[in-house]
Backbone as CSV, one residue per row, in Angstrom:
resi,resn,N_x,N_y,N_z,CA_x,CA_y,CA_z,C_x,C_y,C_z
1,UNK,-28.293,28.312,-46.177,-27.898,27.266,-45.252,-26.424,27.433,-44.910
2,UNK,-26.000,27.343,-43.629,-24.390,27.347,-42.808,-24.272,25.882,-43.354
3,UNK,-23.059,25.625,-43.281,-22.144,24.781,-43.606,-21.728,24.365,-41.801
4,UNK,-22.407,23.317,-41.058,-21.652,22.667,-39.795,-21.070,21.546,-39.615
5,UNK,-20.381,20.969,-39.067,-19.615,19.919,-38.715,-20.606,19.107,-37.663
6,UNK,-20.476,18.417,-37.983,-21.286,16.784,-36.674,-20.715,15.969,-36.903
7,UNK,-19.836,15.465,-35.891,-19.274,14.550,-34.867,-19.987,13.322,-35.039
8,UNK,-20.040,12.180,-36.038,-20.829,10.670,-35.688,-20.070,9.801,-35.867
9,UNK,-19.819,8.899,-34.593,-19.240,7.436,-34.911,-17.979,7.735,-35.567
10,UNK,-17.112,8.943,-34.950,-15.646,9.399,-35.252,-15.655,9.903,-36.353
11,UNK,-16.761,10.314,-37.143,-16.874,10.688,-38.398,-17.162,12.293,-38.270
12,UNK,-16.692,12.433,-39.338,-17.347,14.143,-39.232,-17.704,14.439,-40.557
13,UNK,-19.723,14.708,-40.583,-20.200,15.133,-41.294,-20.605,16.538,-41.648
14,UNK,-20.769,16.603,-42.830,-21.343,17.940,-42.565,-22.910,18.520,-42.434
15,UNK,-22.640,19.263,-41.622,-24.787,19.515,-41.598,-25.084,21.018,-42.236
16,UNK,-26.335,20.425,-42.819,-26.983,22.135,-43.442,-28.052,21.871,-42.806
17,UNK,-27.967,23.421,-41.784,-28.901,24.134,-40.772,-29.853,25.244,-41.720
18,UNK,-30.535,25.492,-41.784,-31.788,26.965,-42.540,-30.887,28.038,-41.957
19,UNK,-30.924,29.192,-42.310,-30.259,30.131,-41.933,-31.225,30.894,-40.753
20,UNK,-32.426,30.568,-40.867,-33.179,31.019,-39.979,-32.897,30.641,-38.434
21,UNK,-32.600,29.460,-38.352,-31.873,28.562,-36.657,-30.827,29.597,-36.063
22,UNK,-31.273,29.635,-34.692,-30.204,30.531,-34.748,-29.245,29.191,-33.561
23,UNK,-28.230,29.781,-33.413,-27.209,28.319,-32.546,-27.624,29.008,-31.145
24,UNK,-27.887,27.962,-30.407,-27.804,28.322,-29.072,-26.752,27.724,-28.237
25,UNK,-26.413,28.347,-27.231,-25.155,27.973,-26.672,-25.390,27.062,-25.307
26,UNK,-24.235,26.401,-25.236,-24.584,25.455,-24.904,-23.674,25.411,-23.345
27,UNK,-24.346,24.542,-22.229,-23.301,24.673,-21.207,-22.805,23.556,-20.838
28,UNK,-21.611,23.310,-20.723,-21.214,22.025,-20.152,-20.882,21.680,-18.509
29,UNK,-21.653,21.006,-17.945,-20.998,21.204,-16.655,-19.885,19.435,-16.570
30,UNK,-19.349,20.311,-15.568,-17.838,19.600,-15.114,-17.791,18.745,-13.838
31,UNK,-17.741,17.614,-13.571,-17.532,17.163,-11.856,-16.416,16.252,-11.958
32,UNK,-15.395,16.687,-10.879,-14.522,15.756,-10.335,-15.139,15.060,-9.104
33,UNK,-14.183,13.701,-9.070,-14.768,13.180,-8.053,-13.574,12.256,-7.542
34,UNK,-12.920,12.426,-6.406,-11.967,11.657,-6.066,-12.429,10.267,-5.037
35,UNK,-10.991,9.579,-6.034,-11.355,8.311,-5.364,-10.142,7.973,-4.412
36,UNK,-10.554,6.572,-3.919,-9.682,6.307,-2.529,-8.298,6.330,-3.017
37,UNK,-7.402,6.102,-2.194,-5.866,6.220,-2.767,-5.664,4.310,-3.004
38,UNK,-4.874,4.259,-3.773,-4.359,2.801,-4.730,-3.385,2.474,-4.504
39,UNK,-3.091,1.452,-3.838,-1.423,1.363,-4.079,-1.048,-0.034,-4.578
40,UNK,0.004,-0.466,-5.090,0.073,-1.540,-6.015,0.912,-2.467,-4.599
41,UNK,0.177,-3.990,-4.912,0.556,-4.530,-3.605,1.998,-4.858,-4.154
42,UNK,3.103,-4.812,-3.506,4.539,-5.267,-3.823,5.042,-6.669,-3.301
43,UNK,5.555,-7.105,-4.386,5.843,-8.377,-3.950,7.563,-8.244,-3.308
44,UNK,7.982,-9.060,-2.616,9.253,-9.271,-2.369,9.998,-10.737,-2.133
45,UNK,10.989,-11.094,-2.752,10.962,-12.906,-3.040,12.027,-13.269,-1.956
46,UNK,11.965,-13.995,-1.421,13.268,-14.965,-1.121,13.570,-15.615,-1.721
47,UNK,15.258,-15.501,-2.287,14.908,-16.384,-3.076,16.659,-16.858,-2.667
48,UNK,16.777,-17.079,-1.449,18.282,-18.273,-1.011,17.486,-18.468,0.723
49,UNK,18.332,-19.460,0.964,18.026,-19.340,2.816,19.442,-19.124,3.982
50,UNK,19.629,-17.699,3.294,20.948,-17.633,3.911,20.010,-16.687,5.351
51,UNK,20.916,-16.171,6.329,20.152,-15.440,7.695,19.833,-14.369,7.384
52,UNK,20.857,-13.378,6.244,20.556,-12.317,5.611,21.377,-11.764,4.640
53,UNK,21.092,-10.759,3.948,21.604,-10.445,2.656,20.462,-10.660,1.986
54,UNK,21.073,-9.900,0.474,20.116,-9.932,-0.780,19.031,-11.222,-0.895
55,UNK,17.367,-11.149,-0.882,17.121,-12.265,-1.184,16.667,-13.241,-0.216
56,UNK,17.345,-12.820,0.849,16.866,-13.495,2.130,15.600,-13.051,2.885
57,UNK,15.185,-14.024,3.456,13.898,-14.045,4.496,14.052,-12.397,5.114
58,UNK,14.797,-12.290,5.771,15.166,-11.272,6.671,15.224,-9.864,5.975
59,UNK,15.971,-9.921,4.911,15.887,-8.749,4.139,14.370,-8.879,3.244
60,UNK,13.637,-9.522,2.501,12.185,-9.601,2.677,11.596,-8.525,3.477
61,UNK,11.343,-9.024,4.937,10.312,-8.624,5.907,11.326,-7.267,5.773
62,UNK,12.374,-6.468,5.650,12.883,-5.423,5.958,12.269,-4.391,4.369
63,UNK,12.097,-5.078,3.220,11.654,-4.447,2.701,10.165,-3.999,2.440
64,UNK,9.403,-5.127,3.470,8.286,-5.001,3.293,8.230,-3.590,4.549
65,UNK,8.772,-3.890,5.880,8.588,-3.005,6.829,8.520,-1.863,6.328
66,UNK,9.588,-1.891,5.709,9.914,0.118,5.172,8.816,0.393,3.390
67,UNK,8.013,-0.311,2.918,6.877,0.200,2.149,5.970,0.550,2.777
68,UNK,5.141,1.628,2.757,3.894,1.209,3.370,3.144,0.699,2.441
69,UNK,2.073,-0.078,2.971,0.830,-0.473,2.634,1.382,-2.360,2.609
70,UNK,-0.287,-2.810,2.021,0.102,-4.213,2.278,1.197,-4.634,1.108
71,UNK,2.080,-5.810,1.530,2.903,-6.389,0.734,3.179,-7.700,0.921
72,UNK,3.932,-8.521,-0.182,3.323,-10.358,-0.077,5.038,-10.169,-0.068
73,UNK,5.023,-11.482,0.736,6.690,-11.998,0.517,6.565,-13.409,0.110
74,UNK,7.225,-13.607,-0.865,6.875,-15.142,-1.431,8.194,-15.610,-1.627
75,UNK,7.943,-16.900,-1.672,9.523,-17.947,-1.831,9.718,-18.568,-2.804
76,UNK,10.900,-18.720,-4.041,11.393,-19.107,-4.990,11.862,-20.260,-4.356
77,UNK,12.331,-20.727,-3.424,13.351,-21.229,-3.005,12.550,-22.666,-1.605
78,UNK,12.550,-23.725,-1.654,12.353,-24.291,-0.302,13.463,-25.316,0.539
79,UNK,13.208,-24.915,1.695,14.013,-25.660,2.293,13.847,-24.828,4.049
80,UNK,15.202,-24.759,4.603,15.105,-24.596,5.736,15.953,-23.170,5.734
81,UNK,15.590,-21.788,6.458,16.109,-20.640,6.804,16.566,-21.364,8.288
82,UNK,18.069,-21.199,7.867,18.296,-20.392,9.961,18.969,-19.357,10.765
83,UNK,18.003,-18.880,11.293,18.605,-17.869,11.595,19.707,-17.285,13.181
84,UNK,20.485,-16.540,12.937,21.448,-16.653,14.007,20.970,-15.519,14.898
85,UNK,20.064,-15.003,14.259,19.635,-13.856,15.746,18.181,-13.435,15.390
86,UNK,17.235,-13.032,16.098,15.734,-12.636,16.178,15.352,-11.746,14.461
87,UNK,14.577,-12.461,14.160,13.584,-11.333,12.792,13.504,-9.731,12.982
88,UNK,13.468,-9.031,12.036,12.874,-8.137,12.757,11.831,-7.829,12.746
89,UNK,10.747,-7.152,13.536,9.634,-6.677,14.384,8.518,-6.790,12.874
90,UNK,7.526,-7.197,12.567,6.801,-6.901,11.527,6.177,-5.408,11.700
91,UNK,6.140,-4.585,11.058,5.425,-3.408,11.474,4.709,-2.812,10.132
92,UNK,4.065,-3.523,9.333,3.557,-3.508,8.139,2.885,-4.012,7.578
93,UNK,1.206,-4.142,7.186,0.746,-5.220,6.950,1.418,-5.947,5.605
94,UNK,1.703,-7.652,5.725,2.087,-8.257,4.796,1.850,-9.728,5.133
95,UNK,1.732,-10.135,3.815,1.159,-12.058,3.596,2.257,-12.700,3.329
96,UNK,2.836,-13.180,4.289,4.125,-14.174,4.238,3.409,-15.375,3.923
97,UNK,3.843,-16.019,2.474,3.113,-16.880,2.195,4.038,-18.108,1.393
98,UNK,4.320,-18.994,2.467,5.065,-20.124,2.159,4.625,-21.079,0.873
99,UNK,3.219,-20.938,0.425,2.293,-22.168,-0.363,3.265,-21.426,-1.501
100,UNK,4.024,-20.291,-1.621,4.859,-19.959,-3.036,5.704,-20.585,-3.848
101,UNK,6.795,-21.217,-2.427,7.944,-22.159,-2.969,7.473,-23.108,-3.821
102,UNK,8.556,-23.712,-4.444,8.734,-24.325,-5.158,8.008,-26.052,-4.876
103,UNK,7.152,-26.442,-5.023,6.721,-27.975,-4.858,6.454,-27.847,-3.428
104,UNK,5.518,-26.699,-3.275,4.265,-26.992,-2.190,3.245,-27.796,-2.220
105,UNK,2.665,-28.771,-1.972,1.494,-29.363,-2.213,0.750,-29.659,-1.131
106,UNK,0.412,-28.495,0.351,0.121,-28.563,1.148,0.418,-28.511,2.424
107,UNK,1.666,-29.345,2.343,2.511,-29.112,3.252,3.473,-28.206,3.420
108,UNK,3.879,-27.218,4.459,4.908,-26.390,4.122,6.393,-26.963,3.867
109,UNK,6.766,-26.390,3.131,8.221,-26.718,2.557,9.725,-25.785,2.640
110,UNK,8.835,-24.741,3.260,9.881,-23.694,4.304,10.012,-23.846,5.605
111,UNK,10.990,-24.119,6.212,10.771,-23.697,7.720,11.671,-22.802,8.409
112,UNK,11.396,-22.102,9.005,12.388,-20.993,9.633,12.855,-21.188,10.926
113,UNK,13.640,-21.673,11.330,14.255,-22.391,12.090,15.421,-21.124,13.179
114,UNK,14.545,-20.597,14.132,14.555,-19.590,14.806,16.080,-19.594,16.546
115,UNK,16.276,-20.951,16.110,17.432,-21.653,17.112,17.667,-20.622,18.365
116,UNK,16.544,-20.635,18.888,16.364,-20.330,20.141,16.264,-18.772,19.723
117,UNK,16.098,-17.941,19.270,15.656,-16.955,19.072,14.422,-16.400,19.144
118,UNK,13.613,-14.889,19.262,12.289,-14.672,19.182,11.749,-15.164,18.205
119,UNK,10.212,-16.022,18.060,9.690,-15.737,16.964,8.718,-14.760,15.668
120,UNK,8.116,-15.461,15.402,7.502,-13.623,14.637,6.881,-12.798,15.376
121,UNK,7.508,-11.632,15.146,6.290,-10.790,16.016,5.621,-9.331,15.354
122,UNK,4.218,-9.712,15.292,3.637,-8.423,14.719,3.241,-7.526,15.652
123,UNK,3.860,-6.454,15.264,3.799,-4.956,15.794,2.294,-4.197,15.410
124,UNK,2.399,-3.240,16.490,1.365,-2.223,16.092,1.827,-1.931,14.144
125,UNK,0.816,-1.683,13.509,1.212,-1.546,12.141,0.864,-2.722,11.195
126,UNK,0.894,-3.584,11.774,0.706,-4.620,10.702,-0.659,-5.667,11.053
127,UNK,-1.583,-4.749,11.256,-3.009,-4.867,10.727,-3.481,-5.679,9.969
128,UNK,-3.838,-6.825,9.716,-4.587,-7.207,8.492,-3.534,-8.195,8.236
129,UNK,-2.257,-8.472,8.160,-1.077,-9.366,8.374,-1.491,-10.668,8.228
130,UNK,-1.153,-11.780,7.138,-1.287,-13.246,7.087,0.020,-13.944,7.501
131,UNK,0.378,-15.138,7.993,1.428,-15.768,8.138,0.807,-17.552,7.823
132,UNK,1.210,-17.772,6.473,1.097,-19.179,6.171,1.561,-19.825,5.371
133,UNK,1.215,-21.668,5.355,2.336,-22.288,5.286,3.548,-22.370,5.640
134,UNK,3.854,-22.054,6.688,5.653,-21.969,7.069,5.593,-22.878,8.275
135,UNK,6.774,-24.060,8.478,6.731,-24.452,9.396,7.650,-23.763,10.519
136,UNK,7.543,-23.804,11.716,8.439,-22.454,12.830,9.213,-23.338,13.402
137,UNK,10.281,-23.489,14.036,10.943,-24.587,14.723,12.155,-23.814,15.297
138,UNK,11.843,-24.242,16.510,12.838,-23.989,17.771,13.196,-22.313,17.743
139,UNK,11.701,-22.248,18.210,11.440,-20.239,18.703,11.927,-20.604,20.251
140,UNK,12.773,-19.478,20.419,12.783,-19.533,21.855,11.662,-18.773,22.791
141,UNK,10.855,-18.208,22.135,9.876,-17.651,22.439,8.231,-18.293,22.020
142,UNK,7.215,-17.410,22.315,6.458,-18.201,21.076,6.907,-18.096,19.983
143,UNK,6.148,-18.881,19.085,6.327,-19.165,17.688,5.645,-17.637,17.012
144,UNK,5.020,-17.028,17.338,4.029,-16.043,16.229,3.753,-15.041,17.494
145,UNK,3.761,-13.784,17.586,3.656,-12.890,18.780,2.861,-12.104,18.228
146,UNK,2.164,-11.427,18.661,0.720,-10.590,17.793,0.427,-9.358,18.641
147,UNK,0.643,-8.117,18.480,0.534,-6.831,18.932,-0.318,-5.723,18.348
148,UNK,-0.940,-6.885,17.714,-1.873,-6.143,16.304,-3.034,-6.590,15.973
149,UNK,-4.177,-5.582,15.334,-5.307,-6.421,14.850,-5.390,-7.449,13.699
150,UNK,-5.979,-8.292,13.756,-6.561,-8.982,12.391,-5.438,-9.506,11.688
151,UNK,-4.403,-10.587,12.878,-3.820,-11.225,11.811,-3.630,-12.530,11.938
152,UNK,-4.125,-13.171,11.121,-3.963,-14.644,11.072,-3.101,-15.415,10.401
């Protein structure tokens, strides 16, 4: 009798085979199989309501623009953004989602206060794009401009 090793339940026993067995060999086959590509959704916070700089609304949507794929911008912070000159262009899908701030309970508690400026506008690119809870006030344009599929 050979002296073999078997593999059970992380254990390794030993096996006695007859010497007569002879080992046959064995084939393993192999398949890869690729899957879709993943990307981790990124968050980006506001978290003051200055027009721009670190933290701000504006720098937000600028970091979402330049990731690709979808990304959430959420608010630490509520009260009123105002801004002294037009957003820039959304060109990325992303869920601007006001229900974040601080002591939402339905009502929005952000408002972006656009003082005669354009209001949002989604670009080719930002596909699939949410915009909610936010109240819009004094767009000089429309309030929400849409150049894109599927965004509500």
């Amino acid at each position: 009798m050979e002296g073999n090793i078997m593999l059970l339940f992380g254990k390794l026993l030993p096996v006695f085979l007859p010497s007569r067995l002879k080992k046959q060999s064995m084939t393993y086959v192999v398949s890869v199989e690729s899957l879709e590509s993943r990307a981790m959704l990124a968050t980006y916070s506001v978290s003051n309501l200055n027009n721009s700089g670190v933290g701000s609304f504006r720098d937000a949507i600028d970091q979402a623009n330049a990731n690709a794929g979808t990304d959430e911008i959420a608010f630490t912070v509520a009260g009123t953004v105002s801004l002294t000159e037009s957003l820039p262009f959304i060109t990325q899908p992303v869920l601007i989602d006001g229900s974040t701030a601080p002591s939402f309970d339905g009502t929005p508690v952000v408002a972006i206060n656009f003082d005669g400026a354009s209001g949002f506008e989604f670009h080719e690119g930002s596909d699939g794009s949410t915009l909610q809870s936010l109240a819009i006030v004094n767009a000089g344009t429309a309030g929400v401009t849409v150049s894109s599929n599927d965004v509500s």
